[in-house]
Phi, psi and omega in degrees: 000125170321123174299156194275356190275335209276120195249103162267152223185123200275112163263127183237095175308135197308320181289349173286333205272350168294291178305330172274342159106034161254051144254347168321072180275340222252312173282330187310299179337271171336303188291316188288355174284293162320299192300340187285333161325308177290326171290328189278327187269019165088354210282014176227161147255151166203165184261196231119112163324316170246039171055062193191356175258131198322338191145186168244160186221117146258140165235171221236126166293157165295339168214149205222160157306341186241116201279348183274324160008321252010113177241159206303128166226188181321094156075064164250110212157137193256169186194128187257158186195105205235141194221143153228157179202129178259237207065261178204023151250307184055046201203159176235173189189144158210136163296081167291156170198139146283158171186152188190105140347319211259029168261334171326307227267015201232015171084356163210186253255149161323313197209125170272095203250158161211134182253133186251087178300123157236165178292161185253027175225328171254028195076282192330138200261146211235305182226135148246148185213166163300163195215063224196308144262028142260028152250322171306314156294328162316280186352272167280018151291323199301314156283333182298333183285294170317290185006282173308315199264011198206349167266168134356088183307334165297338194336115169217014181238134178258107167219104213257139168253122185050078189319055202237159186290001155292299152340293190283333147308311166314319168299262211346328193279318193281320183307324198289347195255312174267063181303356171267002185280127182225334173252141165262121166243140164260127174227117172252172182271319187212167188295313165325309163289325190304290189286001188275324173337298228261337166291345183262327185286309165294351195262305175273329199235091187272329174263037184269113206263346184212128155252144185221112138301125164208148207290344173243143166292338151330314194278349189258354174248334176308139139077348163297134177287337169261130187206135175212147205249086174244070145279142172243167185197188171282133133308154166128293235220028182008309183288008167263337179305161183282134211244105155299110179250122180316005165251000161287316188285135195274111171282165215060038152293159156252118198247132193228110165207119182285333211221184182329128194203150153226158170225189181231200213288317172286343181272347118357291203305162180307330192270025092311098185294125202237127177237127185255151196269000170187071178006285173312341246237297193277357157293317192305294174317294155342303174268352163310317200256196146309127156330167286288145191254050160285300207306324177259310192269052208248070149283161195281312203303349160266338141325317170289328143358279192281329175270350182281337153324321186242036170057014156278037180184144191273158176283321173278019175266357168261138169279175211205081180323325189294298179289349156261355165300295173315344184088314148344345180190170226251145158310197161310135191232337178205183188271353191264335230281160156278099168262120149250121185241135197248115185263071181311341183052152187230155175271004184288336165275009180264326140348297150318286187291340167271005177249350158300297210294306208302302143356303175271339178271346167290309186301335181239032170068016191253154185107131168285097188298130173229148165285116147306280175211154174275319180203089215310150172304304210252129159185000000 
């Protein structure tokens, strides 16, 4: 007879975590829809004073005493991002990671992720998986969710900054939602990334029918119904960030942006709506960084930060995607209106969408069972 102690627990390899179906965007969407409900009506935790922060980070100074030390580069840095999410998940998690800009040059991906799924009532741990596209697809559901409820519905021009695989999830998402996107404009950094893009667009995404390479990020906002920002670049310095200016924007866009953004002075004004994929997130952060706090964090949604700090923006003037997911506050009200929406990522969705896979890889036998104990030494 099995001891009542004994704890086994599903190891899942990026191709199990294939198999079990976290390429699934159309199911991503949906789920990450469900969570903002469960988010806006209180139903997580994240960490934090107010059960609301991104995580914890260590990072590498630039010059250190200890010659073995790590030092500070692009976007260097270990990071825990740890969640509970109740509903019909009912389960905690954390999302580990390393990241250094400078692994492109060694053959692997910018950030090395692994997520650890538990009950949410003994602790025990139920999965470790691979995470690397189960954070990436969470990701880029996050504008497919804004989408639904803040693009055009007619929406058929895409106009994306920086190809990559936040690019590509991200399309991947708007498309699941906006069935009419047939056009694409691109502003990429280099030929490489530009042509693996474009190999890719052909290869997954057939109904996209028309492509525009095109050399300014202007060009890449003109006339789009959609305009979204997946680029990575430095912090520090906001007038280095990729710059929306409102006289680029078509009205009744939709602006989505997961990565780094500035905007200028008219785009500022109240009649441009500014929506955060979760408030608390952004208090959090607020009170976490340093002044201004663009300058370390730059998603735009910490921009709104700093000016309703500095009273150039009203509070109630930010919207809170969890409560129009919920209904509580109104989606899109006309075909003219100017929307930005700022996608900070949270770990209650790696939670979400990883409590899917785990699920589905039990219900299809997929993964490798490991053992913890049989019967702990100690207890």
């Amino acid at each position: 007879m099995a001891s009542p102690a004994k704890i086994d627990f599903v190891y899942l390899s990026e191709s199990d975590m294939i198999a079990a179906g976290v390429t699934d965007m159309p199911t991503c969407v949906d789920t990450m829809e469900e969570m903002f409900g469960l988010l806006w009506h209180g139903d997580y935790r994240m960490a934090g004073a107010n059960n609301d922060s991104h995580g914890a980070m260590v990072l590498f100074p630039k010059e250190s005493p200890f010659p073995d030390m790590p030092k500070a580069t692009a976007d260097r840095r270990f990071m825990a991002m740890p969640a509970y999410l109740g509903g019909r998940f009912r389960t905690a998690g954390v999302k580990w990671y390393g990241s250094n800009v400078e692994n492109r040059e060694k053959g692997l991906p910018r950030s090395i992720l692994m997520f650890v799924l538990n009950d949410a009532d003994t602790g025990a741990p139920l999965a470790f998986m691979s995470a690397n596209l189960l954070s990436a697809y969470r990701t880029g559901a996050i504008p497919g969710v804004g989408a639904r409820h803040l693009a055009r519905r007619d929406s058929k021009v895409v106009g994306l900054v920086g190809p990559g695989v936040m690019g590509k999830t991200t399309l991947m998402a708007l498309c699941a939602v906006c069935p009419d996107i047939d056009t694409i404009k691109i502003k990429g950094r280099g030929k490489s990334s530009i042509d693996s893009f474009l190999a890719w667009l052909k290869s997954d995404m057939p109904q996209i029918a028309n492509i525009e390479v095109v050399d300014t990020i202007e060009a890449a906002v003109r006339e789009s119904d959609i305009v979204t920002y997946c680029n990575t670049g430095l912090s520090g310095d906001p007038s280095t960030y990729p710059l929306v200016k409102r006289e680029w924007v078509k009205p009744g866009a939709f602006l989505a942006m997961p990565s780094s953004c500035e905007i200028d002075s008219d785009m500022e004004a109240p009649e441009v709506r500014k929506v955060v994929d979760n408030t608390g997130l952004y208090e959090a952060w607020f009170e976490e960084l340093p002044k201004p706090a663009h300058n370390v964090v730059p998603v735009i949604g910490v921009k709104f930060m700093d000016m309703i700090a500095e009273g150039r923006m009203a509070k109630e003037d930010l919207e809170d995607l969890g409560r129009i997911v919920a209904g509580e506050a109104p989606g899109r009200t006309n075909d003219e209106e100017i929307i930005i929406m700022s996608v900070g990522g949270m770990p209650v969705e790696d939670v979400a969408w990883g409590t899917i896979i785990y699920r589905n890889a039990i219900e299809r036998n997929i993964g490798q069972t490991l053992n913890l104990w049989e019967t702990p030494v100690l207890r």
